[in-house]
VEXFIPA-463657 format. One line per field, with one value per residue (C-alpha): residue in one letter; z, y, x; residue number from 1. Coordinates in nm, 4 decimals. Example, Ala and Ser with C-alpha at 12.3 -4.5 7.8 and 13.67 -1.06 7.14 Angstrom:
BEGIN
mike <- [A,S]
Z <- [0.7800,0.7140]
Y <- [-0.4500,-0.1060]
X <- [1.2300,1.3670]
vexmar <- [1,2]
//
This chain:
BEGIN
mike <- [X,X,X,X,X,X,X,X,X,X,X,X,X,X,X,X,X,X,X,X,X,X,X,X,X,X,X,X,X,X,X,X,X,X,X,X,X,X,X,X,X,X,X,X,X,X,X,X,X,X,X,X,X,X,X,X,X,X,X,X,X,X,X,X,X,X,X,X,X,X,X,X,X,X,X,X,X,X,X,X,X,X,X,X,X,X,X,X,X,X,X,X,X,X,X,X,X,X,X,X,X,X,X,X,X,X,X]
Z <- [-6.0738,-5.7286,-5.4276,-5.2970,-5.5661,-5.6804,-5.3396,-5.3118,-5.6411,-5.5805,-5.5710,-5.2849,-5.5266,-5.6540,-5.2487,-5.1908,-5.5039,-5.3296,-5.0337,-5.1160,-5.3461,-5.0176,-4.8116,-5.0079,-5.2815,-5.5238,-5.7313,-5.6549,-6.0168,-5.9151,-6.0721,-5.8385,-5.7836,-5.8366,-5.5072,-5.6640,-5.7475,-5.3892,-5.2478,-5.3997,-5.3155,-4.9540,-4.9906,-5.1648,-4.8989,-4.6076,-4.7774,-4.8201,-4.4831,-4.3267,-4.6128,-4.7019,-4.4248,-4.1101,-3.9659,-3.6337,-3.6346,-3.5049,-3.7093,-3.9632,-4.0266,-3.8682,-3.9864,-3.8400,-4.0248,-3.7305,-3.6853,-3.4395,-3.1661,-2.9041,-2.5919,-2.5300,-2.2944,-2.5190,-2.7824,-2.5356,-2.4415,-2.8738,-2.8821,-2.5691,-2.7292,-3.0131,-2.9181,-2.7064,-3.0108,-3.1847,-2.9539,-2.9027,-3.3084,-3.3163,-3.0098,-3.2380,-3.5529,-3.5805,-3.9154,-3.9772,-4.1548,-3.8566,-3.8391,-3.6384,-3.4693,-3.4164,-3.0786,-3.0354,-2.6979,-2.5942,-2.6538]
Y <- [1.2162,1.3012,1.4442,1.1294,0.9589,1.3018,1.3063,0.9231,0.9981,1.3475,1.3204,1.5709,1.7838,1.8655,1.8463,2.1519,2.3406,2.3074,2.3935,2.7199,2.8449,2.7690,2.9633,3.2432,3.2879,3.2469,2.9557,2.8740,3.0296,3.4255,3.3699,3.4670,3.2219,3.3110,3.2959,2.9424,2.7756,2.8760,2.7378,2.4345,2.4185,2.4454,2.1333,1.9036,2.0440,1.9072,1.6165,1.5231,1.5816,1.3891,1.1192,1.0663,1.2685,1.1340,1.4406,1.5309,1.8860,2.1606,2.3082,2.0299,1.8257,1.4807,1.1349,1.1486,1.4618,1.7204,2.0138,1.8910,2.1412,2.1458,2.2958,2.5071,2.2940,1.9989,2.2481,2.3059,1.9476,1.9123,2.1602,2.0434,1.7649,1.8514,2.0376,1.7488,1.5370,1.8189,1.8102,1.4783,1.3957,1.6603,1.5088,1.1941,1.2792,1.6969,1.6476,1.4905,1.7009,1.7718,1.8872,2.2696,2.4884,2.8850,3.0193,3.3757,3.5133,3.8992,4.0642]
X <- [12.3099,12.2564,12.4566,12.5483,12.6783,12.8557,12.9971,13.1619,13.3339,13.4955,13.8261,14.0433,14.1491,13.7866,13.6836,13.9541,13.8193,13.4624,13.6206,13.7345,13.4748,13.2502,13.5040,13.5942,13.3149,13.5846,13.7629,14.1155,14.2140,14.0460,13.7168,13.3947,13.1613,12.8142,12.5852,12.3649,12.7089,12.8517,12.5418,12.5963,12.9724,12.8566,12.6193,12.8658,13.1705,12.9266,12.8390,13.1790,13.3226,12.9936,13.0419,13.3973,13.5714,13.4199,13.5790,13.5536,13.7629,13.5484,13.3071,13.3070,13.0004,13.0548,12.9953,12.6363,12.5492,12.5548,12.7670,13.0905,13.0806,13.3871,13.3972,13.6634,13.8405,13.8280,13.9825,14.2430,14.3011,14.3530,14.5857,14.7945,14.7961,14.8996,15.1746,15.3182,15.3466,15.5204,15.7343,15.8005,15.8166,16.1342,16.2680,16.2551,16.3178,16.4550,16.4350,16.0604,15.7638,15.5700,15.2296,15.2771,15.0702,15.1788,15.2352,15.3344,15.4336,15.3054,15.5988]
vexmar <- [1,2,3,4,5,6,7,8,9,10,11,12,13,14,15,16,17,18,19,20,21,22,23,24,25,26,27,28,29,30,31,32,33,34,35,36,37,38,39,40,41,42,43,44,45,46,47,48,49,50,51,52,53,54,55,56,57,58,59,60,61,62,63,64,65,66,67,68,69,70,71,72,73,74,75,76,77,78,79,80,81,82,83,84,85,86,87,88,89,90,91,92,93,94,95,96,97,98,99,100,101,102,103,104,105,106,107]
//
């Protein structure tokens, strides 16, 4: 079987199990993953978010197959805009799961 076909028929569970063996070098149960299966945890996490994912969050691998780079004032602009839908969703609905991103003030 190859990566492709692998890829279309991983399921998001088995993408997040990739995911973090990729990240971390270890399974989500404890166990280390050996350097040839992280290797190949990194190929099938970048096929899947060029594939499946079509992501375009920084430092993913887009739908074209390249590395999506922002600048840091389109990161901005994301976040800004992120955080005026925050807080226009509570403004809505107080009470609705809302997507959040931490801000901390220098105290």
């Amino acid at each position: 079987m190859d990566l492709i076909t692998v890829v279309e028929n991983l399921s998001p569970d088995m993408y997040q199990r990739f995911l973090c063996a990729a990240e971390t070098g270890k399974w989500p149960d404890g166990v280390t993953v050996e350097q040839a299966q992280r290797e190949t945890a990194m190929q099938i996490v970048m096929a899947y978010q060029s594939r499946v994912l079509k992501s375009e969050q920084n430092m993913t691998i887009g739908a074209k197959g390249e590395v999506v780079q922002k600048s840091k004032a389109e990161l901005k602009q994301q976040f800004k805009n992120a955080s005026s839908q925050h807080s226009q969703a509570v403004v809505d609905d107080p009470l609705a799961p809302v997507a959040t991103i931490a801000r901390f003030s220098n105290l």
